[in-house]
VOPAGU-2260 file (C-alpha; in pm, 1 decimal, decimal comma):
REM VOPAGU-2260
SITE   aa  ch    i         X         Y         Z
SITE  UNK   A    0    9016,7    7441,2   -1717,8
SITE  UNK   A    1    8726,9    7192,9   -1841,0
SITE  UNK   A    2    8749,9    6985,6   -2149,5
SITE  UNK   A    3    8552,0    7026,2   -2397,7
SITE  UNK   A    4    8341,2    6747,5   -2484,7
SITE  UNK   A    5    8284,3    6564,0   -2770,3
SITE  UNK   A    6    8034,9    6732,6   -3061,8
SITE  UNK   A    7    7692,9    6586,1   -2980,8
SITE  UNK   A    8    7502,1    6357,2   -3189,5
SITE  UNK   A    9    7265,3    6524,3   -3439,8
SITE  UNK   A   10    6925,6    6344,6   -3321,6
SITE  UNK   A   11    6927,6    6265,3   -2880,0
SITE  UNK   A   12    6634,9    6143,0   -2709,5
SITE  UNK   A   13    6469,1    6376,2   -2526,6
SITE  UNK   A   14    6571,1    6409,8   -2173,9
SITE  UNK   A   15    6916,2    6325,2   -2226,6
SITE  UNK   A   16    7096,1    6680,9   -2304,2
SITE  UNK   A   17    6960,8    6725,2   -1985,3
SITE  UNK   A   18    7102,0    6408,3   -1780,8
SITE  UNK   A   19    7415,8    6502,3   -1949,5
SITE  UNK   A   20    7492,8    6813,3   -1852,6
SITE  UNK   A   21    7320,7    6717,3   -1485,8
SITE  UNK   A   22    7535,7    6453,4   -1383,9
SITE  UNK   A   23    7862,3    6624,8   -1547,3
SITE  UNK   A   24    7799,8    6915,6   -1397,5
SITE  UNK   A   25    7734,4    6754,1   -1047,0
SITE  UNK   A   26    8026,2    6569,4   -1063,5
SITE  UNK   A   27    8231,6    6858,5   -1110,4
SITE  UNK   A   28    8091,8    7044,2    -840,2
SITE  UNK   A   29    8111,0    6728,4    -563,9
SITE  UNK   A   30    8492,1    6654,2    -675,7
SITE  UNK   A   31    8556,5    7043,0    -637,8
SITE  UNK   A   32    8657,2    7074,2   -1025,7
SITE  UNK   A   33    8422,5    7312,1   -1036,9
SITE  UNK   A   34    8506,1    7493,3    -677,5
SITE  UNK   A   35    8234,6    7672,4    -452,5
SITE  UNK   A   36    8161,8    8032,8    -612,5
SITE  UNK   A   37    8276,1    7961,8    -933,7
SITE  UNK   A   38    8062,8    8080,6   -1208,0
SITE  UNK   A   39    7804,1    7871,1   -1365,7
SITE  UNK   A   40    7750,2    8019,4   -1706,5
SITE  UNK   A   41    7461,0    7928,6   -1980,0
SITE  UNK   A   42    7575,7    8030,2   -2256,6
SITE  UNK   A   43    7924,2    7822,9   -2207,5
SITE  UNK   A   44    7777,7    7532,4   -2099,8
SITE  UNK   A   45    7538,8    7521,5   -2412,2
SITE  UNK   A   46    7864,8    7582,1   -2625,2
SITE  UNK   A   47    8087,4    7293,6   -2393,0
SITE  UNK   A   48    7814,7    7036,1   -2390,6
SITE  UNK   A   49    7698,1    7126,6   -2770,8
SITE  UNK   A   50    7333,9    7212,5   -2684,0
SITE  UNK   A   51    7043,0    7439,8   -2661,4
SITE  UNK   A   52    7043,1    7645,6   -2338,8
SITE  UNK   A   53    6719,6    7484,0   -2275,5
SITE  UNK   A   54    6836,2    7173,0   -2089,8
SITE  UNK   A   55    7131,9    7333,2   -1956,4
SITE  UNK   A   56    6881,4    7554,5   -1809,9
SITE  UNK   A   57    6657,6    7255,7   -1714,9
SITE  UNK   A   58    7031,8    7095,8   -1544,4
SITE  UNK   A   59    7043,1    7393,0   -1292,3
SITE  UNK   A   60    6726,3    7381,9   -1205,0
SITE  UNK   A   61    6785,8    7024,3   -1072,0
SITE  UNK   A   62    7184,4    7153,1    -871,6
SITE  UNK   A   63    6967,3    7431,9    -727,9
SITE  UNK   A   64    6758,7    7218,6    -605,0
SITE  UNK   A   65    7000,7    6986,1    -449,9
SITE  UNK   A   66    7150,2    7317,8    -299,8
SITE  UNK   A   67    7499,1    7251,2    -497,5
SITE  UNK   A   68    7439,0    7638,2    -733,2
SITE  UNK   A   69    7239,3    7929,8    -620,5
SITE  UNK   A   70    7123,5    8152,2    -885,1
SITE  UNK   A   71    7203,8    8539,5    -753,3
SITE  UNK   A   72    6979,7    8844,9    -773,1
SITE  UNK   A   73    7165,1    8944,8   -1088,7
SITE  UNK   A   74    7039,4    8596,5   -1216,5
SITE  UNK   A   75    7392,8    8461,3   -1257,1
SITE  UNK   A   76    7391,7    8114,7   -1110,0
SITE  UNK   A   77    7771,3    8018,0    -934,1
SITE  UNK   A   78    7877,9    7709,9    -749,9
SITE  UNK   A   79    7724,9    7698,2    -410,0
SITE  UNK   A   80    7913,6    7772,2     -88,1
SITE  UNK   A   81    7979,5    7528,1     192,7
SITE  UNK   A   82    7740,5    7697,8     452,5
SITE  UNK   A   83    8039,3    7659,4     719,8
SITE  UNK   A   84    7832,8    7875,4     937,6
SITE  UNK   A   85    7610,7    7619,2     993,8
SITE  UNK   A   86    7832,9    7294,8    1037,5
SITE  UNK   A   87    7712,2    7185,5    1368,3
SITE  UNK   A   88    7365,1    7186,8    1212,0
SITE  UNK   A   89    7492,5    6973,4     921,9
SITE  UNK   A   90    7707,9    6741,6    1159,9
SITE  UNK   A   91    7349,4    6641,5    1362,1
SITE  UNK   A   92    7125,9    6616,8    1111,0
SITE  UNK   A   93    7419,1    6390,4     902,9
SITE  UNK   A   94    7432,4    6194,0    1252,1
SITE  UNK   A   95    7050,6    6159,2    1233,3
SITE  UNK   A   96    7003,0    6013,8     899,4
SITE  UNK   A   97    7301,1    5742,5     943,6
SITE  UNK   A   98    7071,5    5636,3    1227,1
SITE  UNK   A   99    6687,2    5668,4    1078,1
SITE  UNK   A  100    6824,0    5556,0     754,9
SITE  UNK   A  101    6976,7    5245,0     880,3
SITE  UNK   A  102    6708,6    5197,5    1168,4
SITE  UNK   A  103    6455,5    5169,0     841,8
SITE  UNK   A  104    6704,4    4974,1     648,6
SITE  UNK   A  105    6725,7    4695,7     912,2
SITE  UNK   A  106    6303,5    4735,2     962,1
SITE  UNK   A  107    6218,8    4724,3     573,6
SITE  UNK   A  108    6508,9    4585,7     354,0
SITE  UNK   A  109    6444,5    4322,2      67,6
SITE  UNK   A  110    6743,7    4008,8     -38,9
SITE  UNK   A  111    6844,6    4256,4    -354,0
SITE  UNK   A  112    6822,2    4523,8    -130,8
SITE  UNK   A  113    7117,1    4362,5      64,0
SITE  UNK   A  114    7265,1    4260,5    -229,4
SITE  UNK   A  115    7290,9    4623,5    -384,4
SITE  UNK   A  116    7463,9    4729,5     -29,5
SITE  UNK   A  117    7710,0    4424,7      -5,6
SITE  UNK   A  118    7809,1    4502,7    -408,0
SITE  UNK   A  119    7861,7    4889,1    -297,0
SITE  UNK   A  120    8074,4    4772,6      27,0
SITE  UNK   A  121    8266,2    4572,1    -219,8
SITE  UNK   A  122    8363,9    4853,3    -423,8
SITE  UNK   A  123    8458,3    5087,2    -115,6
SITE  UNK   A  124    8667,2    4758,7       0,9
SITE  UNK   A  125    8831,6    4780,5    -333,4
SITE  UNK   A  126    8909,0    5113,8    -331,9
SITE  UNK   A  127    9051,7    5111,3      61,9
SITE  UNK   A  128    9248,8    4843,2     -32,8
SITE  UNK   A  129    9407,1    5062,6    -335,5
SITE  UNK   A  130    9464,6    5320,2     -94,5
SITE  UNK   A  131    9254,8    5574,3    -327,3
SITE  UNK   A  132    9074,8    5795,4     -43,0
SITE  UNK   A  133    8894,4    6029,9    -294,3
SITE  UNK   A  134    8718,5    5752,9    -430,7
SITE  UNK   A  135    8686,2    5648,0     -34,5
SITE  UNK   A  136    8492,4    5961,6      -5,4
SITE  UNK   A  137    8235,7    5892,6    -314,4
SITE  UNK   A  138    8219,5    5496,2    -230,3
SITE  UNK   A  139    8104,2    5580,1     157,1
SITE  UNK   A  140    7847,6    5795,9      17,1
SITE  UNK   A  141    7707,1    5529,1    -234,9
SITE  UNK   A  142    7676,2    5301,2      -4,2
SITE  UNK   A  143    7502,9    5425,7     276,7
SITE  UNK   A  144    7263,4    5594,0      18,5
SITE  UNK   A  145    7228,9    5165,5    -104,1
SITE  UNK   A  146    7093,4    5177,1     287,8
SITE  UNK   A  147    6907,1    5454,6     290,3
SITE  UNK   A  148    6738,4    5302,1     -28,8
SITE  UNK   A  149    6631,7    4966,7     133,1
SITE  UNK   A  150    6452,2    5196,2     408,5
SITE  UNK   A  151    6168,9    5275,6     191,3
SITE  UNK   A  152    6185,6    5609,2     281,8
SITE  UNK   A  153    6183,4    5875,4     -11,3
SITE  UNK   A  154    6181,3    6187,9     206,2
SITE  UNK   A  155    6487,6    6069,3     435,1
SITE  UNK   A  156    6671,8    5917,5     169,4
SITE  UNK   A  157    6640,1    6275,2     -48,8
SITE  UNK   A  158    6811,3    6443,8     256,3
SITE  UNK   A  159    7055,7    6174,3     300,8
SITE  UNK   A  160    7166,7    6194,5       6,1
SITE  UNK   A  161    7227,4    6584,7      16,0
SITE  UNK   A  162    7378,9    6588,0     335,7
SITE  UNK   A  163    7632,8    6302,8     194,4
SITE  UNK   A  164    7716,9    6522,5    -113,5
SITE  UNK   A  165    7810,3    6805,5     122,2
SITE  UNK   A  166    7981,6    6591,6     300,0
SITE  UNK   A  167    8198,7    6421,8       3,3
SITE  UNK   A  168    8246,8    6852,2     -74,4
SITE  UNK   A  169    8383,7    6910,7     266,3
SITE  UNK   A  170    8657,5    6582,9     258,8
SITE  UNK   A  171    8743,3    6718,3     -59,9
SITE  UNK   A  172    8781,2    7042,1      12,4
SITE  UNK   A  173    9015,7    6933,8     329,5
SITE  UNK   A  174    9149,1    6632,7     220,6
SITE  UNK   A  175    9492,0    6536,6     349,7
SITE  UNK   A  176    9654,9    6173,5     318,2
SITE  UNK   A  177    9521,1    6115,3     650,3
SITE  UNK   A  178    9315,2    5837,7     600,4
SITE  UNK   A  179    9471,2    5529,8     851,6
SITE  UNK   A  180    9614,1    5313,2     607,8
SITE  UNK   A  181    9624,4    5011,4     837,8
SITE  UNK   A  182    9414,1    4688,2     714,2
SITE  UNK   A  183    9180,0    4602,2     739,9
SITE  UNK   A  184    9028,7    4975,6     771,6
SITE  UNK   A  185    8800,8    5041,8    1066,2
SITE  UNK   A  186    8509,4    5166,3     807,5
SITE  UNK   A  187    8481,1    4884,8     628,8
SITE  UNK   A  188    8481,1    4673,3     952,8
SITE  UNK   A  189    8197,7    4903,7    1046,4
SITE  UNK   A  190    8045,1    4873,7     699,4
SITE  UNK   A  191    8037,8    4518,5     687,2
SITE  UNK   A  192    7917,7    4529,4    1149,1
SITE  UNK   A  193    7623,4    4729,8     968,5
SITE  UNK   A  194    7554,5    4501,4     696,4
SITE  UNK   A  195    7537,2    4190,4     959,4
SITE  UNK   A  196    7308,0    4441,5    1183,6
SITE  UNK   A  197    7049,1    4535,9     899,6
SITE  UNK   A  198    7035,4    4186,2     778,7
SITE  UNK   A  199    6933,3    4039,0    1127,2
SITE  UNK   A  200    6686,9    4278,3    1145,2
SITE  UNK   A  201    6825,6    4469,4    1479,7
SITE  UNK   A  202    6753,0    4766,4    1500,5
SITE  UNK   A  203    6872,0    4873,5    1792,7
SITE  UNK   A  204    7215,6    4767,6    1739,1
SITE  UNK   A  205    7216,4    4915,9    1376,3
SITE  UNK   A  206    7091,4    5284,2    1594,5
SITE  UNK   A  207    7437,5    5251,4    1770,8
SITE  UNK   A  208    7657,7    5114,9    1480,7
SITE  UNK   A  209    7551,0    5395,8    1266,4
SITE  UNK   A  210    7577,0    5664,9    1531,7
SITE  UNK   A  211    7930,5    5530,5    1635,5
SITE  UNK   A  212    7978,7    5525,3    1243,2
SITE  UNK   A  213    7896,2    5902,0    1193,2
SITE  UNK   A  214    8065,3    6006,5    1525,1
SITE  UNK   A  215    8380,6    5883,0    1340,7
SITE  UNK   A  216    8302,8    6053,7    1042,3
SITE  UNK   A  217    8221,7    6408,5    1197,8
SITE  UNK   A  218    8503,2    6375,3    1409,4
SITE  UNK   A  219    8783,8    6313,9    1109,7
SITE  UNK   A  220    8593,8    6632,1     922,7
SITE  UNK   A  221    8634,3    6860,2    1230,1
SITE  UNK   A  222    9009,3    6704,4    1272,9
SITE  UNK   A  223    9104,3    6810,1     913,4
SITE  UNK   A  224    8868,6    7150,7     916,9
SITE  UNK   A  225    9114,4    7227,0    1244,6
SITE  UNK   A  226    9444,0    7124,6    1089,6
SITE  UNK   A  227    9366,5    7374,1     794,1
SITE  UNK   A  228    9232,4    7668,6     994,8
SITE  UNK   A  229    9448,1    7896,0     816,4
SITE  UNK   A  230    9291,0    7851,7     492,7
SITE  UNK   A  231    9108,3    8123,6     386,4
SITE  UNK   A  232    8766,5    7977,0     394,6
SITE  UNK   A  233    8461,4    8204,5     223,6
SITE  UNK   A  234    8116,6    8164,5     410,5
């Protein structure tokens, strides 16, 4: 069950009931606290988060359209499903944005560009090295979004970014300790093989890196879908 949060402050700037209850909310859903079809309810969340229904309202909006709640014809809104249906969809368009994004990356990058994706390889180093996969899974995805960023690409990075989320739902939904302990770990030698790539500019050799890069990636989520086949999984 969620905690309830702390009352909220008499007087908050507009805007931020909403980011509140937004990123909360999001969080919950990517780390599976809040599992796919649970209910999403108003009128709680306005009571958790100490609000109007307005900007809790306002919060859904924004999931919905990041595809992470789906509002029903009975206009209840639940958690959204993983659409395993469609995986081999997901898996090549994931494949494709590792590449465009880090084809662009290489093409259009700034200095604090690379900066902002050596400081998010750092923290994915740190948390390899503490052998702390789940935050693995959420420090892969921040930095190849950093990437996707320095591509200068709005439209790709938007779908980048959605296809990583599902992505960080799937690990977590199948996670096992499974992740090769060994150091150092083969992503962040491939992090750090892109990071050289983008910064010289080649963009040919960042195509392959990040396609090896996602072939890895695919494969491990098919690996651990397979080794759990007898969950019961709802499409």
């Amino acid at each position: 069950m969620v905690d309830t949060l702390p009352a909220a402050q008499p007087e908050r700037k507009r805007g931020h009931g909403v980011r509140l209850a937004y990123e909360v909310l999001r969080d919950e859903i990517l780390d599976l606290t809040l599992p796919p079809g649970s209910p999403v309810d108003e009128a709680t969340l306005a009571e958790r988060f100490a609000m109007s229904r307005t900007p809790i309202r306002e919060a859904l909006v924004r999931l919905e359209g990041e595809g992470l709640v789906v509002t029903l014809p009975n206009r209840s809104t639940v958690v959204a499903n993983i659409d395993f249906a469609n995986l081999n969809a997901f898996f090549d368009a994931l494949t494709l944005m590792y590449r465009v994004t880090t084809r662009l990356a290489a093409e259009f990058h700034s200095d604090p560009d690379l900066q902002r994706i050596r400081a998010k390889q750092a923290v994915f180093a740190t948390a390899v090295e503490a052998g702390d996969e789940l935050a693995m899974i959420a420090c892969n995805r921040d930095f190849h979004v950093a990437i996707a960023e320095a591509g200068r690409n709005g439209y790709y990075l938007q779908l980048f970014a959605r296809l990583l989320d599902e992505g960080r739902r799937i690990l977590r939904l199948y996670y096992y300790p499974s992740f090769e302990s060994s150091l150092p770990h083969p992503y962040v030698i491939e992090h750090e093989a892109i990071i050289a790539a983008v910064a010289a500019r080649d963009i040919d050799l960042c195509d392959r890196l990040a396609r090896d890069h996602a072939d890895r990636i695919v494969q491990q989520i098919r690996d651990m879908i397979a080794r759990d086949s007898r969950r019961d999984i709802r499409i």
